[in-house]
mmJSON file of the N, C-alpha and C atoms, coordinates in Angstrom:
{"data_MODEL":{"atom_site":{
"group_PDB":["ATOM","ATOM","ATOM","ATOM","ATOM","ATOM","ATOM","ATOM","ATOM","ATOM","ATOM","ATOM","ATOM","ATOM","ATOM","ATOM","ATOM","ATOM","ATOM","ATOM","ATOM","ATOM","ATOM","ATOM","ATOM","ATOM","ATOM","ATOM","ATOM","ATOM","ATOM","ATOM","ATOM","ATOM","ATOM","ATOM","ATOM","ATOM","ATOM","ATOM","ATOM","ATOM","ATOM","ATOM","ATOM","ATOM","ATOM","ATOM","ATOM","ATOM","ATOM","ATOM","ATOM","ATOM","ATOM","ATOM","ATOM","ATOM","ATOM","ATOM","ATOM","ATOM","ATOM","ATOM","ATOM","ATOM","ATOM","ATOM","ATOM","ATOM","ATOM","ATOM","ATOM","ATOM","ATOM","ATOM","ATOM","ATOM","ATOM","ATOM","ATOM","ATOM","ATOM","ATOM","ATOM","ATOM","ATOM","ATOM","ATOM","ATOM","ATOM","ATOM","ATOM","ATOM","ATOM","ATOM","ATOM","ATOM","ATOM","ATOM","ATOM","ATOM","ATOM","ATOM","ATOM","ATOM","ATOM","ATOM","ATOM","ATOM","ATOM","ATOM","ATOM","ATOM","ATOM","ATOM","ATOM","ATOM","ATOM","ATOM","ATOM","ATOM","ATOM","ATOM","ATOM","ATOM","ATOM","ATOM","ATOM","ATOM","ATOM","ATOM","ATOM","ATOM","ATOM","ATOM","ATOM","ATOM","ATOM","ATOM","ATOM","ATOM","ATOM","ATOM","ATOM","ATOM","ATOM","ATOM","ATOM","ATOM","ATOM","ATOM","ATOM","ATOM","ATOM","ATOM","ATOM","ATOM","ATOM","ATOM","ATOM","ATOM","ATOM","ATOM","ATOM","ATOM","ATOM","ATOM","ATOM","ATOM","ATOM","ATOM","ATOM","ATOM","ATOM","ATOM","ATOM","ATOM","ATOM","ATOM","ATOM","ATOM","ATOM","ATOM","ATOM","ATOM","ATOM","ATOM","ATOM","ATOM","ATOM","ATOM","ATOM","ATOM","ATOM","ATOM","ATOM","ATOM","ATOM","ATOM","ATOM","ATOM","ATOM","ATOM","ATOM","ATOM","ATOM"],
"id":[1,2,3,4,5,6,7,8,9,10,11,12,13,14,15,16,17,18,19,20,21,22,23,24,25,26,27,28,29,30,31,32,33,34,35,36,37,38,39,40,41,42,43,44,45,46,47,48,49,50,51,52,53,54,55,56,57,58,59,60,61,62,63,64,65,66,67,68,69,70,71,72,73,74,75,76,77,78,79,80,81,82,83,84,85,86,87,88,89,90,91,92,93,94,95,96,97,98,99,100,101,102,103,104,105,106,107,108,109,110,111,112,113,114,115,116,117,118,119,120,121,122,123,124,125,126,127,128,129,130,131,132,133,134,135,136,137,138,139,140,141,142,143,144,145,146,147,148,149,150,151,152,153,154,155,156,157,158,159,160,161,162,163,164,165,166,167,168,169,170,171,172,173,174,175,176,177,178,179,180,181,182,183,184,185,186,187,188,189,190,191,192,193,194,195,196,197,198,199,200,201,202,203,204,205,206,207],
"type_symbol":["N","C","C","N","C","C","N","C","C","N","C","C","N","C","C","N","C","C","N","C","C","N","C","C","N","C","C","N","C","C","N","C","C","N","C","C","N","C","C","N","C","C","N","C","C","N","C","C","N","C","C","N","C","C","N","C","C","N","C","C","N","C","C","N","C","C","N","C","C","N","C","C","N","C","C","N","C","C","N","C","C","N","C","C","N","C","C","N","C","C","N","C","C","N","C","C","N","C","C","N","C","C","N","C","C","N","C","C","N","C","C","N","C","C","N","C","C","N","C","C","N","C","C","N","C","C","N","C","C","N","C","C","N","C","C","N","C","C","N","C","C","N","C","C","N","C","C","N","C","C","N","C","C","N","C","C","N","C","C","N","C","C","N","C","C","N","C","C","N","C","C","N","C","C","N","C","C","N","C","C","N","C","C","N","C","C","N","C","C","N","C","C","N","C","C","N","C","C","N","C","C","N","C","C","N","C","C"],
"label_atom_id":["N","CA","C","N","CA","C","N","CA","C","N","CA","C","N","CA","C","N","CA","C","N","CA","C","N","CA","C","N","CA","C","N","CA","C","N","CA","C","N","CA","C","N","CA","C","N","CA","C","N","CA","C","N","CA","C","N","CA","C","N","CA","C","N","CA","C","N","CA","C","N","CA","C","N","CA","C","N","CA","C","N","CA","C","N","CA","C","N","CA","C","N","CA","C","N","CA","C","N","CA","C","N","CA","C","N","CA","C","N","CA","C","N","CA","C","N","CA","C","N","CA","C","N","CA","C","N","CA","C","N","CA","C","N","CA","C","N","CA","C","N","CA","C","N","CA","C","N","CA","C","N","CA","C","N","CA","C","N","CA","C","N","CA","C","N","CA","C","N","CA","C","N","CA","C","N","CA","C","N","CA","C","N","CA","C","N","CA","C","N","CA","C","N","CA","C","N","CA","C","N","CA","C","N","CA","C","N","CA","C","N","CA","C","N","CA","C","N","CA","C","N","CA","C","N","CA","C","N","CA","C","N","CA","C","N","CA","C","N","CA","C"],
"label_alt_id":[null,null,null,null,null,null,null,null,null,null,null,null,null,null,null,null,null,null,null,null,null,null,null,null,null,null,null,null,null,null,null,null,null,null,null,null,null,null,null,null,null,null,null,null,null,null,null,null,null,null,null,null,null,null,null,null,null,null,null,null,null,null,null,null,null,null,null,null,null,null,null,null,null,null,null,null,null,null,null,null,null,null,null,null,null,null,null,null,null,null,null,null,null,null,null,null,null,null,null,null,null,null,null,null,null,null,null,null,null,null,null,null,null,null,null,null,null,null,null,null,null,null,null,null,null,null,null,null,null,null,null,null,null,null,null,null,null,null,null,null,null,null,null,null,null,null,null,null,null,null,null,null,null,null,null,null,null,null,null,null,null,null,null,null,null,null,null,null,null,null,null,null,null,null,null,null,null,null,null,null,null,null,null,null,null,null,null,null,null,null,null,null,null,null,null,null,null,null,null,null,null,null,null,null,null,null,null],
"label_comp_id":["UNK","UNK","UNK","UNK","UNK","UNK","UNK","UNK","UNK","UNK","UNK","UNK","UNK","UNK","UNK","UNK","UNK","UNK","UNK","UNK","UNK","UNK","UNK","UNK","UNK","UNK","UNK","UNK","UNK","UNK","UNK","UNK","UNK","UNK","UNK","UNK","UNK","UNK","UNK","UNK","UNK","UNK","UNK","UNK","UNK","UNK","UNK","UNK","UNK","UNK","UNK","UNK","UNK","UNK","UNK","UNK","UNK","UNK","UNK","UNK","UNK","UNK","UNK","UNK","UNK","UNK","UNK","UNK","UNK","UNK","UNK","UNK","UNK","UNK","UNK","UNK","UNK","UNK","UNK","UNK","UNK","UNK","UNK","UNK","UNK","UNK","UNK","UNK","UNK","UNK","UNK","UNK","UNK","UNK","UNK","UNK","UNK","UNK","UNK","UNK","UNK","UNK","UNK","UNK","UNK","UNK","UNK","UNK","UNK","UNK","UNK","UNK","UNK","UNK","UNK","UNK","UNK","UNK","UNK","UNK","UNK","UNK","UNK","UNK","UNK","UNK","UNK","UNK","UNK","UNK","UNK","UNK","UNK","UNK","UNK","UNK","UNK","UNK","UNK","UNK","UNK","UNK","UNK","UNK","UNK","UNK","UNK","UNK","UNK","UNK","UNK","UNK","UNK","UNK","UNK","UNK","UNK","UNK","UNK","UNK","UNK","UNK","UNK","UNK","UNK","UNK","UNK","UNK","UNK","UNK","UNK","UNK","UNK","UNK","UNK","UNK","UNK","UNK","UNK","UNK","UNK","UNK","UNK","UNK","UNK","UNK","UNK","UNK","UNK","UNK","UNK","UNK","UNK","UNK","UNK","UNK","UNK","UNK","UNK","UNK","UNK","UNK","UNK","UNK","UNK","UNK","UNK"],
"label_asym_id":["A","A","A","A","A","A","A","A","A","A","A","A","A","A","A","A","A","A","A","A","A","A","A","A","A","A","A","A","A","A","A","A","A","A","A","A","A","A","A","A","A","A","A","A","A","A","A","A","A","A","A","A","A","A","A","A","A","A","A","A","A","A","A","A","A","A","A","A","A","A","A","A","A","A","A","A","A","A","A","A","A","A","A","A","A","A","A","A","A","A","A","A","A","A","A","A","A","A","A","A","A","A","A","A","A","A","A","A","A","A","A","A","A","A","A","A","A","A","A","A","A","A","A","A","A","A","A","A","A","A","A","A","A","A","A","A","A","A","A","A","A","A","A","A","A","A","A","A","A","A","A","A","A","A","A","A","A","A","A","A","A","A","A","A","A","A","A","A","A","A","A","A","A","A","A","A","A","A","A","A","A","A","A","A","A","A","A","A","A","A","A","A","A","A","A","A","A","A","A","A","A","A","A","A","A","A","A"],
"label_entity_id":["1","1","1","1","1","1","1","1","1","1","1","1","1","1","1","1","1","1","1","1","1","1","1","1","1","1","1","1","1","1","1","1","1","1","1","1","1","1","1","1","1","1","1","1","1","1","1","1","1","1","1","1","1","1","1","1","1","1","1","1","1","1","1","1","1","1","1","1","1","1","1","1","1","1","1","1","1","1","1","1","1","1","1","1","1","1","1","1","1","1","1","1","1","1","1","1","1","1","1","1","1","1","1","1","1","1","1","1","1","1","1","1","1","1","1","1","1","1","1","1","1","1","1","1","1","1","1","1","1","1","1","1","1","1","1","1","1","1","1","1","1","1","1","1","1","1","1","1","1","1","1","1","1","1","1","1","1","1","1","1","1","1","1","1","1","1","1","1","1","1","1","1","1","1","1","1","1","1","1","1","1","1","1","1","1","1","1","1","1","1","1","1","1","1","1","1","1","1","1","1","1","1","1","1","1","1","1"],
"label_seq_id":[1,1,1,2,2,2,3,3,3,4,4,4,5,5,5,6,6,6,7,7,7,8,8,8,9,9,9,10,10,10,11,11,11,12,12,12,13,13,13,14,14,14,15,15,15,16,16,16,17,17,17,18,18,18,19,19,19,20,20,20,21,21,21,22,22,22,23,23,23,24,24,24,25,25,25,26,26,26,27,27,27,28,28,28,29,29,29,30,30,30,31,31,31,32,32,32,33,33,33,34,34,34,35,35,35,36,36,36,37,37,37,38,38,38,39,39,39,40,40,40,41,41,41,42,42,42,43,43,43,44,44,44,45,45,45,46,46,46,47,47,47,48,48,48,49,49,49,50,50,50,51,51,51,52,52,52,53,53,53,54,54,54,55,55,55,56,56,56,57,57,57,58,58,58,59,59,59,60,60,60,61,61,61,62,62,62,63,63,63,64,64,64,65,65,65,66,66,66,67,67,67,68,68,68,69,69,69],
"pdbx_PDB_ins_code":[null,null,null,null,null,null,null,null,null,null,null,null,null,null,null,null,null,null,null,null,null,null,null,null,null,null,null,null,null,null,null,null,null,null,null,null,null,null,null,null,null,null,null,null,null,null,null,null,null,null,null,null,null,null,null,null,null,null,null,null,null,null,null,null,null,null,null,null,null,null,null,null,null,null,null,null,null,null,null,null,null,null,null,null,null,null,null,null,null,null,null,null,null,null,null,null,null,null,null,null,null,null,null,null,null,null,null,null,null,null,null,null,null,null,null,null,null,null,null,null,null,null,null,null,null,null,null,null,null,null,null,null,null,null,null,null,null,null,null,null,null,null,null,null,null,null,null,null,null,null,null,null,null,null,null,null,null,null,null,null,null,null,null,null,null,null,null,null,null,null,null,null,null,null,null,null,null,null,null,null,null,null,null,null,null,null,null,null,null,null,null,null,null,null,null,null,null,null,null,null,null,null,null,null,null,null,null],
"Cartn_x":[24.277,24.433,23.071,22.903,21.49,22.238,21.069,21.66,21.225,21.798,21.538,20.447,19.765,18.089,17.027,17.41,16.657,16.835,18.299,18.764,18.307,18.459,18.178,16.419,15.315,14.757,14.059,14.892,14.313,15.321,15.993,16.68,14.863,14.568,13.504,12.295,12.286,11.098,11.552,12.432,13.118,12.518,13.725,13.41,11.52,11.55,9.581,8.875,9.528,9.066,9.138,10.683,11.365,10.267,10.203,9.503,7.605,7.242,5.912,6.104,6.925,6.873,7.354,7.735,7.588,9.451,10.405,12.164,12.004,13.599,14.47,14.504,14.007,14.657,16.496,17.018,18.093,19.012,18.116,19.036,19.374,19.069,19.457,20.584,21.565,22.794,23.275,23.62,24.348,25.597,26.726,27.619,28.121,28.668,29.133,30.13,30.442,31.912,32.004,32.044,31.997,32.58,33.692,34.711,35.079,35.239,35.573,37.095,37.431,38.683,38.125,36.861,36.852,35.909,36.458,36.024,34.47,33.982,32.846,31.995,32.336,32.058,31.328,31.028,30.409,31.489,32.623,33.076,33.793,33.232,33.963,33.43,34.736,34.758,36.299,36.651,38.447,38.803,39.91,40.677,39.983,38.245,37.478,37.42,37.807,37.34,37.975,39.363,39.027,38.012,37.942,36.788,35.485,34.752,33.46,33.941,35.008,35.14,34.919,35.504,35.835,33.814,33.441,31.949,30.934,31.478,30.371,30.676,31.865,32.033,31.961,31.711,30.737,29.63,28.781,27.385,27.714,27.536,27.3,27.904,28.801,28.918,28.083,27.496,26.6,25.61,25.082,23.62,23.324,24.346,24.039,24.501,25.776,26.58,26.503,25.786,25.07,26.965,28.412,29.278,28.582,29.624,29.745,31.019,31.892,33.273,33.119],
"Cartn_y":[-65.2,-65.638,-66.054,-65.668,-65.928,-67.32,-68.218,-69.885,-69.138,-69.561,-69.064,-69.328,-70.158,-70.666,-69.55,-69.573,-68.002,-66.753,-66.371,-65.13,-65.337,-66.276,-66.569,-66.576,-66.541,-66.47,-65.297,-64.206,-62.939,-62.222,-62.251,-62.157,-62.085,-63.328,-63.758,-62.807,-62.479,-61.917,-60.393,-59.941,-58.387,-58.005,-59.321,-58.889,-58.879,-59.78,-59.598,-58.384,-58.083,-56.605,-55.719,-55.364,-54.725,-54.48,-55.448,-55.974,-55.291,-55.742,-55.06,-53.753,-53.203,-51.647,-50.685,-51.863,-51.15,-51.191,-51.613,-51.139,-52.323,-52.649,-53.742,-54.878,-56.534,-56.867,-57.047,-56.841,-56.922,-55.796,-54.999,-54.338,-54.802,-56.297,-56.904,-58.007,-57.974,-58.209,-59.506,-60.37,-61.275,-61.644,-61.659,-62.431,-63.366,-64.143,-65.152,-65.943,-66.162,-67.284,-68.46,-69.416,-70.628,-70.858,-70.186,-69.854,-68.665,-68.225,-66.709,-67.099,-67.941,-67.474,-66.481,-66.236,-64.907,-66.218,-65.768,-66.642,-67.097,-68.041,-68.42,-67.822,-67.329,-66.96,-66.141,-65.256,-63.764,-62.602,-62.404,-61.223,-61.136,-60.287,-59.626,-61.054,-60.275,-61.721,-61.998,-61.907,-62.86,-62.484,-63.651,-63.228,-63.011,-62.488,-61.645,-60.438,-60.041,-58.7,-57.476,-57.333,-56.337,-56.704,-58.101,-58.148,-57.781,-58.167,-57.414,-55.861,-55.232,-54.037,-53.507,-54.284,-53.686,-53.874,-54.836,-55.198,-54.02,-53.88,-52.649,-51.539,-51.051,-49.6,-49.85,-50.472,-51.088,-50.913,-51.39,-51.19,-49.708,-49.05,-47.876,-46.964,-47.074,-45.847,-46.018,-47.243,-47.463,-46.727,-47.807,-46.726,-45.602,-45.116,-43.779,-42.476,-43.196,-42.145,-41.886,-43.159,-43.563,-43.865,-44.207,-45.03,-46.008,-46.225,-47.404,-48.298,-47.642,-48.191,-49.541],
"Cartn_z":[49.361,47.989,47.441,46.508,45.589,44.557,45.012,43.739,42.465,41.316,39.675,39.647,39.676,39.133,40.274,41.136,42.027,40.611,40.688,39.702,38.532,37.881,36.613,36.203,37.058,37.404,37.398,38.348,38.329,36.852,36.332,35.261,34.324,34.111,33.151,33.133,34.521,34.755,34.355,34.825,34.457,33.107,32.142,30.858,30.429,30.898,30.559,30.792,32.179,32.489,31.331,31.142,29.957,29.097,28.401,27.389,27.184,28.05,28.492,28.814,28.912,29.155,27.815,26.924,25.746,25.379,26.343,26.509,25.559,24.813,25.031,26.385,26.027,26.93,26.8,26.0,25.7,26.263,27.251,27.677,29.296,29.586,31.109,30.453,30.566,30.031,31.119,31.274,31.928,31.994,32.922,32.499,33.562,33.711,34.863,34.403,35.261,35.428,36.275,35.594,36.324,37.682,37.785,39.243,39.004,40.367,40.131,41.121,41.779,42.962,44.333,44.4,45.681,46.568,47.706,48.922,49.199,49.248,48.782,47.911,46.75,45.33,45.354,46.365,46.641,47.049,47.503,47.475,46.605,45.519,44.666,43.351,42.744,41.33,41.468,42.311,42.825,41.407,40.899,39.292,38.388,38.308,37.348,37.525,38.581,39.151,38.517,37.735,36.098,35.186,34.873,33.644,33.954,35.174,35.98,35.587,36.484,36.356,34.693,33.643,32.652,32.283,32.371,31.728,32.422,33.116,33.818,33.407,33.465,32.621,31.163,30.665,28.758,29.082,29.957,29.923,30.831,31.112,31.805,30.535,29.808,29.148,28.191,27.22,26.52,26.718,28.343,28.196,29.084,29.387,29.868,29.17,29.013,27.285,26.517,25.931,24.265,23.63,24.586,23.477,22.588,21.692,21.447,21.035,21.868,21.598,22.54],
"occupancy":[1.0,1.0,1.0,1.0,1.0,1.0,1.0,1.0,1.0,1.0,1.0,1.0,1.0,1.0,1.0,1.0,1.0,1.0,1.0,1.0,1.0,1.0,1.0,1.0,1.0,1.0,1.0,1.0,1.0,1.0,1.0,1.0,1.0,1.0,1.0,1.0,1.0,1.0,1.0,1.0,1.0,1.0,1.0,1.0,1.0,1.0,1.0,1.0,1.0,1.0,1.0,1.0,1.0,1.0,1.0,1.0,1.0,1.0,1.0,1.0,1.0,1.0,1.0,1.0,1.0,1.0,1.0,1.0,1.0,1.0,1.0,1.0,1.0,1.0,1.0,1.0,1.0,1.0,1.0,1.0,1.0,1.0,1.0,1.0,1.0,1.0,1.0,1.0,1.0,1.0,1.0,1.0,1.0,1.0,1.0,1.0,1.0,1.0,1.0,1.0,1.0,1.0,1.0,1.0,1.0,1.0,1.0,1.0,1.0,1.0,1.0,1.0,1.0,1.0,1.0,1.0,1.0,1.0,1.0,1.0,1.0,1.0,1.0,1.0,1.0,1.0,1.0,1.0,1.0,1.0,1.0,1.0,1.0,1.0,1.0,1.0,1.0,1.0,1.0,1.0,1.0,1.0,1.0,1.0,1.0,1.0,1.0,1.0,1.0,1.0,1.0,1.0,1.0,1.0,1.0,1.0,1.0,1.0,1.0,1.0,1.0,1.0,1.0,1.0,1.0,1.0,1.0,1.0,1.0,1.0,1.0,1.0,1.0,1.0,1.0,1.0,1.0,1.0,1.0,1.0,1.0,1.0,1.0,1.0,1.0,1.0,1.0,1.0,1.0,1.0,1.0,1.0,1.0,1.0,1.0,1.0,1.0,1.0,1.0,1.0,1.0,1.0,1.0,1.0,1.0,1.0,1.0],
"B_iso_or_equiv":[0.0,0.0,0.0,0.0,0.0,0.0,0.0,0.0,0.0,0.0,0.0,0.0,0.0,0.0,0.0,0.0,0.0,0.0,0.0,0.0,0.0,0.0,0.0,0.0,0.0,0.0,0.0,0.0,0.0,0.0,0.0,0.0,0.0,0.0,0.0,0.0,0.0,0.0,0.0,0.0,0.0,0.0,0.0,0.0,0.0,0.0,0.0,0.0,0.0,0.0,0.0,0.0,0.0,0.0,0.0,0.0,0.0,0.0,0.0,0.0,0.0,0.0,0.0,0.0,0.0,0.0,0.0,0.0,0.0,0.0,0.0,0.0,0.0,0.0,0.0,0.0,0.0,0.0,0.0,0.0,0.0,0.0,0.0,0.0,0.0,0.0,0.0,0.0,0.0,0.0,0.0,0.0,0.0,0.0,0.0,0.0,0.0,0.0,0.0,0.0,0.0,0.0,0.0,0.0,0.0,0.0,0.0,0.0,0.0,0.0,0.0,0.0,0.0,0.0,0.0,0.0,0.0,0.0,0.0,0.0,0.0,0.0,0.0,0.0,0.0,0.0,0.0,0.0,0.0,0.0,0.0,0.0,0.0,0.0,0.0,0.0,0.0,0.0,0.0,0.0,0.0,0.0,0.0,0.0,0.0,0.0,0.0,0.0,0.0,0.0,0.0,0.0,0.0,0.0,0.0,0.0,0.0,0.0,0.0,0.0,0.0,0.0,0.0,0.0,0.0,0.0,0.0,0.0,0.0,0.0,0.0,0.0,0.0,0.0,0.0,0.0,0.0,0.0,0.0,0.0,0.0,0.0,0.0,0.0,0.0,0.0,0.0,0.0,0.0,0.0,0.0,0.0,0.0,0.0,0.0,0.0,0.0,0.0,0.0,0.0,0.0,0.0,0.0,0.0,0.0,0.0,0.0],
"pdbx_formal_charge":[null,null,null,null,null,null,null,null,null,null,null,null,null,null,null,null,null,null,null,null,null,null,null,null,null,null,null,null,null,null,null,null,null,null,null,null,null,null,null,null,null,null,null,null,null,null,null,null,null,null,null,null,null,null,null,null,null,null,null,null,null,null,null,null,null,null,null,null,null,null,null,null,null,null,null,null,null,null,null,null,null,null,null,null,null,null,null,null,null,null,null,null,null,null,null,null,null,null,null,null,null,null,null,null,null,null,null,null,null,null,null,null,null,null,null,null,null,null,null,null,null,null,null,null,null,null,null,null,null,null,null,null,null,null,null,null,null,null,null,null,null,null,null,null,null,null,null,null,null,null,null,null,null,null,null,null,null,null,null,null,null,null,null,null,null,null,null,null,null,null,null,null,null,null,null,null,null,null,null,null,null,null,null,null,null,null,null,null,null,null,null,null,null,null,null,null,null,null,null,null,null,null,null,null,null,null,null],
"auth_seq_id":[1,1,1,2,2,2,3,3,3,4,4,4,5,5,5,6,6,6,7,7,7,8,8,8,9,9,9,10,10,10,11,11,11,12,12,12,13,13,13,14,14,14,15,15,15,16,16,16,17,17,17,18,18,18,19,19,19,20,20,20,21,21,21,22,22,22,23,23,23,24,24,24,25,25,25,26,26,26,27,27,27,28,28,28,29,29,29,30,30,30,31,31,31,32,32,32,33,33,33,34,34,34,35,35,35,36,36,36,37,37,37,38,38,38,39,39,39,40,40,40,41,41,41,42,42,42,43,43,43,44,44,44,45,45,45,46,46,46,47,47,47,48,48,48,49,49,49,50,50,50,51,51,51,52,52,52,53,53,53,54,54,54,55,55,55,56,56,56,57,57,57,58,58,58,59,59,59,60,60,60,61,61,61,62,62,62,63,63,63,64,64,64,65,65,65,66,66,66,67,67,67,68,68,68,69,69,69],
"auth_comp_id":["UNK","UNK","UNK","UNK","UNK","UNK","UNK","UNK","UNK","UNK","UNK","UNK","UNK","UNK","UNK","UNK","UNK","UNK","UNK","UNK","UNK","UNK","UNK","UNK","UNK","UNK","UNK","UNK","UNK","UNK","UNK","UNK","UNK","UNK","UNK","UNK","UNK","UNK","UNK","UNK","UNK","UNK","UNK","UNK","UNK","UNK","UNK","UNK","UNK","UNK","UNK","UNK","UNK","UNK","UNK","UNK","UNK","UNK","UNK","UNK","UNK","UNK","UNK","UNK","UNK","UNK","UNK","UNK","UNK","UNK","UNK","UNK","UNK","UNK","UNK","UNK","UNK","UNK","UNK","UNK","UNK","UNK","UNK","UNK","UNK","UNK","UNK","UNK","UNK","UNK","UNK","UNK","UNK","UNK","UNK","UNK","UNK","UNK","UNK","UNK","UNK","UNK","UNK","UNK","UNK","UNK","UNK","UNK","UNK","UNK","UNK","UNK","UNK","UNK","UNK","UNK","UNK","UNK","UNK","UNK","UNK","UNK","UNK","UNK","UNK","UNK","UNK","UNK","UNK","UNK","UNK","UNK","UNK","UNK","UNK","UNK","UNK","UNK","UNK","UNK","UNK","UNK","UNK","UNK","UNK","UNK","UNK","UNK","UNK","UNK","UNK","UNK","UNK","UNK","UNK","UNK","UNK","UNK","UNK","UNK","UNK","UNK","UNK","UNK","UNK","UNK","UNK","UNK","UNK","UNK","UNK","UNK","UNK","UNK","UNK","UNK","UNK","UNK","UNK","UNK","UNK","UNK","UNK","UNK","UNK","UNK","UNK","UNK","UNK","UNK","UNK","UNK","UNK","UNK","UNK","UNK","UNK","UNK","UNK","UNK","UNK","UNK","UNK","UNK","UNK","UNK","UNK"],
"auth_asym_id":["A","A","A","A","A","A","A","A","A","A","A","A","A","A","A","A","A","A","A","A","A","A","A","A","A","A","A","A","A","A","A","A","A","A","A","A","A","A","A","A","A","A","A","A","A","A","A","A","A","A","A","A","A","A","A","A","A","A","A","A","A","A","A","A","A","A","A","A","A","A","A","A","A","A","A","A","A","A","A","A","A","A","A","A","A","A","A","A","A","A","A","A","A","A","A","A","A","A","A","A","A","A","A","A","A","A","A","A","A","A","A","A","A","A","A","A","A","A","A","A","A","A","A","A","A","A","A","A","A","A","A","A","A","A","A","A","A","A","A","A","A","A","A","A","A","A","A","A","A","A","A","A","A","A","A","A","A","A","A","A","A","A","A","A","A","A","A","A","A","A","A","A","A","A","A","A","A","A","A","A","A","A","A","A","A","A","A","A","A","A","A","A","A","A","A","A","A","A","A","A","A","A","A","A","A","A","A"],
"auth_atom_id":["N","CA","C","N","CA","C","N","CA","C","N","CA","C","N","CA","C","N","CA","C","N","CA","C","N","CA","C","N","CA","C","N","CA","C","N","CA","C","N","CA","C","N","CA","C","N","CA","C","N","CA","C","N","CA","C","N","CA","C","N","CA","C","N","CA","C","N","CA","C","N","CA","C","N","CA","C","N","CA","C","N","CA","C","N","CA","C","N","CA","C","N","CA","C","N","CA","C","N","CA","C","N","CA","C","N","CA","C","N","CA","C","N","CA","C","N","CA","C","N","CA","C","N","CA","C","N","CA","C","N","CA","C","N","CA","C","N","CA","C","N","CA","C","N","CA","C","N","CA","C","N","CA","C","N","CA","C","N","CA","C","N","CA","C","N","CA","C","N","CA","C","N","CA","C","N","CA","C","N","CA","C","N","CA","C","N","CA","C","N","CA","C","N","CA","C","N","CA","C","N","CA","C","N","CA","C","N","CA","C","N","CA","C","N","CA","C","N","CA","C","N","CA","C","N","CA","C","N","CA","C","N","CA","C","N","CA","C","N","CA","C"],
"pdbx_PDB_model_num":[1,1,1,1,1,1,1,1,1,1,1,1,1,1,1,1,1,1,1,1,1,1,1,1,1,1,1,1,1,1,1,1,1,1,1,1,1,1,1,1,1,1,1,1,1,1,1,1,1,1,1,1,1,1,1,1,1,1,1,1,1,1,1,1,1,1,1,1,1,1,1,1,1,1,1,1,1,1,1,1,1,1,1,1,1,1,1,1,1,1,1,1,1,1,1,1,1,1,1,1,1,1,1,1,1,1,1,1,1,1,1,1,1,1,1,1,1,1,1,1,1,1,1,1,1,1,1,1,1,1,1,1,1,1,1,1,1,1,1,1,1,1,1,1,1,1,1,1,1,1,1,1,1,1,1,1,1,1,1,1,1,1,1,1,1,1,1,1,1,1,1,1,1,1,1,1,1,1,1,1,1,1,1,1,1,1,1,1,1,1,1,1,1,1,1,1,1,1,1,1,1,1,1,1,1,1,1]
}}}
């Protein structure tokens, strides 16, 4: 398990990257949940684990599809 302030962290730096290379940082997207229910809060996202599912196929058809539904 990575603590948030580690992630959050390289998150910061990503987008900076982004950013300096000329992209969107707005295209490193976050989402989290205070509790997820999955056994020490790394496998899976326990009772998130459609909404993960659903948030990832949004960003993947976005930017690989160009949706925008």
């Amino acid at each position: 398990m990575v603590p948030w302030r580690v992630q959050e962290r390289f998150v910061s730096r990503l987008r900076e990257h982004f950013a300096h290379a000329g992209a969107s940082p707005d295209l490193v997207e976050v989402h989290t949940w205070p509790e997820t229910g999955a056994p020490a809060e790394h496998v899976g996202f326990g009772r998130f684990s459609n909404d993960a599912k659903n948030l990832q196929t949004d960003f993947l058809a976005r930017h690989l599809l160009g949706t925008t539904d």
